[in-house]
N, C-alpha and C positions, 0 to 999 in steps of 0.2 A: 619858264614855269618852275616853280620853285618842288621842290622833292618832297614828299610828304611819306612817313612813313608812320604804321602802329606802332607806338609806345605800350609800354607795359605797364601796368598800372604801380610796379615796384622798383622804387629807385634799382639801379643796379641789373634788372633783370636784362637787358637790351644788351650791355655788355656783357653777360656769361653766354648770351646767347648766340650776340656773333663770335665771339670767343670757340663755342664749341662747333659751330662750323668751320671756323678754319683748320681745326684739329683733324687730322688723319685718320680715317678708321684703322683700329688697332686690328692685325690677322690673325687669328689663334693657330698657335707654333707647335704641336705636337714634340713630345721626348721622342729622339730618333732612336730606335734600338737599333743593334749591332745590325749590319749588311741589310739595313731595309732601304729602299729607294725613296728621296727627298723627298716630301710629302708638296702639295700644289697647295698655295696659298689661301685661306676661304677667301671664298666671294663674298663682298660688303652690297648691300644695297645702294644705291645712288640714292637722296631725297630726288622725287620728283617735282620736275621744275615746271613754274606755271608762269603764263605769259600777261604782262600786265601793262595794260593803259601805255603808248608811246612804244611798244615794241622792245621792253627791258624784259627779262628775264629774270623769277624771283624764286626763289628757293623758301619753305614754306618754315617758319620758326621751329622749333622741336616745340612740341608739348609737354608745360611744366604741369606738377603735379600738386593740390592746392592744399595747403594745411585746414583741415578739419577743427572747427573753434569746439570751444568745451559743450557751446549751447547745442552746436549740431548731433557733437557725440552724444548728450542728454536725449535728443530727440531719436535720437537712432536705435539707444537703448531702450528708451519710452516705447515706441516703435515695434521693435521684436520682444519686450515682455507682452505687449499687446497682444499680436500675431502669435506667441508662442501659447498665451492661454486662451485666443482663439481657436488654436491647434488642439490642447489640450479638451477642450470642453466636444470641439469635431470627434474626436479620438473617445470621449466619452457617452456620447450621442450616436457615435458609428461601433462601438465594442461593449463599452461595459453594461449600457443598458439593456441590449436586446439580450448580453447573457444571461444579466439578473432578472429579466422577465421570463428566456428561458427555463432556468434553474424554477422559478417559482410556478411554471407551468409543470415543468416535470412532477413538483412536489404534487399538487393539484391533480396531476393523473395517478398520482399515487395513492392519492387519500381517494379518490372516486371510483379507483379498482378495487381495493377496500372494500368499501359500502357497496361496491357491486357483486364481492364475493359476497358479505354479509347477507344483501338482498334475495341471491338466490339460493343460499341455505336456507332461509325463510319461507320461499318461495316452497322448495323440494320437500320442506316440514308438511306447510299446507296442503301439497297436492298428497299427501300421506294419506292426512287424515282426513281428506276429501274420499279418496277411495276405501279408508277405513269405513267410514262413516255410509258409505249407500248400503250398507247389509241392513237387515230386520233389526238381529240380535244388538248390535250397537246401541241403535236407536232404543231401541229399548230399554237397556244396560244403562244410557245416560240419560232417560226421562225416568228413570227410579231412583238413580244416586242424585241427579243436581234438583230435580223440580219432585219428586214425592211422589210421583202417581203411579195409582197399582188398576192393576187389570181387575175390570168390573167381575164380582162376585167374589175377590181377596178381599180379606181384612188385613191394613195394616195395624202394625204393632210399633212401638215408638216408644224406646227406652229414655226419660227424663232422669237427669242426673241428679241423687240426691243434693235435697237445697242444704246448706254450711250456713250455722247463727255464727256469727261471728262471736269471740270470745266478751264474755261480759269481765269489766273490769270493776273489782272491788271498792 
Protein backbone atom coordinates (compact mmCIF):
# COMPACT_ATOMS: atom_id res chain seq x y z
CA UNK A 1 0.00 0.00 0.00
CA UNK A 2 1.41 2.91 -1.05
CA UNK A 3 2.00 5.96 1.89
CA UNK A 4 -0.07 8.73 1.47
CA UNK A 5 0.44 11.71 3.29
CA UNK A 6 -1.34 15.74 3.55
CA UNK A 7 0.50 18.01 1.51
CA UNK A 8 0.26 21.48 2.19
CA UNK A 9 -1.22 23.58 -0.12
CA UNK A 10 2.49 25.75 -0.29
CA UNK A 11 5.29 24.64 -2.20
CA UNK A 12 7.91 24.26 0.53
CA UNK A 13 5.71 24.10 3.55
CA UNK A 14 6.08 19.98 4.19
CA UNK A 15 9.75 20.59 4.36
CA UNK A 16 10.01 23.47 7.13
CA UNK A 17 7.71 21.32 8.80
CA UNK A 18 9.49 18.14 9.10
CA UNK A 19 12.43 20.21 9.43
CA UNK A 20 11.00 21.68 12.80
CA UNK A 21 10.25 18.46 14.13
CA UNK A 22 13.34 17.06 14.06
CA UNK A 23 14.81 20.20 15.95
CA UNK A 24 15.21 19.81 19.72
CA UNK A 25 13.23 21.83 22.03
CA UNK A 26 15.39 24.59 23.11
CA UNK A 27 15.64 24.57 27.48
CA UNK A 28 15.59 28.05 28.84
CA UNK A 29 19.02 28.54 30.83
CA UNK A 30 18.71 30.83 33.57
CA UNK A 31 22.01 33.46 34.57
CA UNK A 32 23.48 31.48 37.41
CA UNK A 33 24.38 33.90 40.26
CA UNK A 34 27.14 33.42 42.69
CA UNK A 35 26.74 30.09 45.13
CA UNK A 36 23.25 29.34 43.73
CA UNK A 37 22.49 25.60 42.95
CA UNK A 38 22.13 24.43 39.09
CA UNK A 39 18.88 25.24 38.18
CA UNK A 40 16.66 21.72 36.59
CA UNK A 41 16.20 22.07 32.91
CA UNK A 42 12.37 23.28 31.72
CA UNK A 43 10.26 20.72 30.90
CA UNK A 44 9.26 20.85 27.04
CA UNK A 45 5.95 19.34 26.17
CA UNK A 46 6.07 16.25 23.95
CA UNK A 47 3.44 16.86 20.56
CA UNK A 48 1.04 14.30 21.29
CA UNK A 49 1.11 11.24 19.21
CA UNK A 50 -1.97 9.80 17.31
CA UNK A 51 -2.45 6.32 15.95
CA UNK A 52 -3.15 5.92 12.41
CA UNK A 53 -4.71 3.41 9.89
CA UNK A 54 -1.96 0.20 9.89
CA UNK A 55 -0.61 0.65 13.34
CA UNK A 56 2.06 3.76 12.50
CA UNK A 57 2.28 6.43 14.74
CA UNK A 58 1.89 10.09 13.74
CA UNK A 59 2.94 13.24 15.25
CA UNK A 60 0.39 15.88 14.44
CA UNK A 61 2.11 19.01 11.88
CA UNK A 62 2.66 22.35 14.02
CA UNK A 63 -0.01 24.85 12.98
CA UNK A 64 1.13 27.50 10.44
CA UNK A 65 -0.22 30.74 10.94
CA UNK A 66 -2.08 32.33 7.57
CA UNK A 67 -1.28 35.61 6.07
CA UNK A 68 -4.37 37.78 6.03
CA UNK A 69 -4.97 39.21 2.27
CA UNK A 70 -5.64 43.06 1.92
CA UNK A 71 -9.59 42.13 1.05
CA UNK A 72 -9.79 40.37 4.50
CA UNK A 73 -8.25 43.19 6.40
CA UNK A 74 -10.80 45.68 4.38
CA UNK A 75 -13.44 43.61 5.67
CA UNK A 76 -12.25 43.30 9.17
CA UNK A 77 -12.08 47.16 9.23
CA UNK A 78 -15.53 47.47 7.42
CA UNK A 79 -16.50 45.21 10.17
CA UNK A 80 -15.46 47.02 13.45
CA UNK A 81 -16.28 50.53 12.00
CA UNK A 82 -19.70 48.76 11.76
CA UNK A 83 -19.78 47.22 15.28
CA UNK A 84 -18.01 50.38 16.54
CA UNK A 85 -20.94 52.86 15.49
CA UNK A 86 -23.34 50.11 16.36
CA UNK A 87 -21.69 50.66 19.85
CA UNK A 88 -21.78 54.23 19.53
CA UNK A 89 -25.39 54.79 18.53
CA UNK A 90 -26.14 51.63 21.79
CA UNK A 91 -23.99 54.08 24.11
CA UNK A 92 -26.41 56.87 22.72
CA UNK A 93 -29.68 55.09 23.02
CA UNK A 94 -28.54 53.81 26.60
CA UNK A 95 -26.79 57.50 28.04
CA UNK A 96 -27.21 60.42 26.25
CA UNK A 97 -30.83 60.31 25.47
CA UNK A 98 -32.48 59.31 28.68
CA UNK A 99 -30.17 62.28 30.08
CA UNK A 100 -31.45 64.81 27.72
CA UNK A 101 -35.00 63.77 28.35
CA UNK A 102 -33.95 63.93 31.95
CA UNK A 103 -32.47 67.44 31.88
CA UNK A 104 -35.62 68.48 29.86
CA UNK A 105 -38.05 67.12 32.52
CA UNK A 106 -36.23 68.68 35.17
CA UNK A 107 -36.62 72.09 33.32
CA UNK A 108 -40.43 71.32 32.87
CA UNK A 109 -40.83 70.79 36.69
CA UNK A 110 -39.36 73.92 36.96
CA UNK A 111 -41.41 76.01 34.99
CA UNK A 112 -44.62 74.07 36.57
CA UNK A 113 -43.38 74.92 40.20
CA UNK A 114 -43.39 78.39 38.85
CA UNK A 115 -46.95 78.55 37.64
CA UNK A 116 -47.77 76.71 40.71
CA UNK A 117 -46.21 79.27 43.02
CA UNK A 118 -47.95 81.82 40.64
CA UNK A 119 -51.22 80.10 40.99
CA UNK A 120 -51.47 80.08 44.52
CA UNK A 121 -50.68 83.76 45.13
CA UNK A 122 -53.79 84.24 43.05
CA UNK A 123 -55.35 81.80 44.77
CA UNK A 124 -54.50 83.47 48.48
CA UNK A 125 -55.42 87.09 46.68
CA UNK A 126 -59.07 85.65 45.99
CA UNK A 127 -59.77 84.04 49.09
CA UNK A 128 -58.93 87.66 50.44
CA UNK A 129 -61.27 89.41 48.94
CA UNK A 130 -63.70 86.69 49.24
CA UNK A 131 -63.70 87.25 53.00
CA UNK A 132 -63.41 90.90 52.32
CA UNK A 133 -66.26 90.91 50.42
CA UNK A 134 -69.17 88.97 52.91
CA UNK A 135 -69.58 92.22 55.15
CA UNK A 136 -72.63 94.65 54.42
CA UNK A 137 -70.39 97.67 54.23
CA UNK A 138 -68.25 96.44 51.20
CA UNK A 139 -70.97 95.49 49.27
CA UNK A 140 -72.24 98.55 49.49
CA UNK A 141 -68.99 100.66 49.11
CA UNK A 142 -68.71 98.68 45.71
CA UNK A 143 -72.44 98.94 44.37
CA UNK A 144 -71.95 102.86 44.69
CA UNK A 145 -68.26 103.34 43.15
CA UNK A 146 -68.68 100.52 40.11
CA UNK A 147 -72.65 100.29 39.25
CA UNK A 148 -74.13 104.09 40.58
CA UNK A 149 -76.74 103.05 42.88
CA UNK A 150 -77.93 105.01 46.01
CA UNK A 151 -80.18 103.99 48.59
CA UNK A 152 -83.75 104.66 48.03
CA UNK A 153 -84.87 108.29 49.30
CA UNK A 154 -80.84 109.84 48.28
CA UNK A 155 -80.40 111.84 45.59
CA UNK A 156 -77.50 111.55 43.58
CA UNK A 157 -75.40 114.30 42.46
CA UNK A 158 -72.94 113.75 39.42
CA UNK A 159 -70.37 116.15 38.48
CA UNK A 160 -70.04 116.47 34.41
CA UNK A 161 -66.82 117.78 33.37
CA UNK A 162 -66.76 120.99 31.67
CA UNK A 163 -67.31 120.25 27.63
CA UNK A 164 -63.60 121.98 25.71
CA UNK A 165 -64.61 123.65 21.77
CA UNK A 166 -61.78 122.83 20.46
CA UNK A 167 -59.63 125.78 19.31
CA UNK A 168 -60.95 127.41 16.16
CA UNK A 169 -58.35 127.99 13.52
CA UNK A 170 -58.17 131.35 11.48
Amino acid sequence: MADRRRTSARPGSAARAASRRERPARERVAPRRAGARPSRPARTREPVKRRVAGGRERTPAPTSRRLTSSRVTRRRRVLIGILSGLALVGFLFAFVYPTRTYLEQREQIGRAQDRLTVLRQQTAALERDTARLEGDAEIERVAREQYGLVRPGETPYVIVPPVTTPPSTP
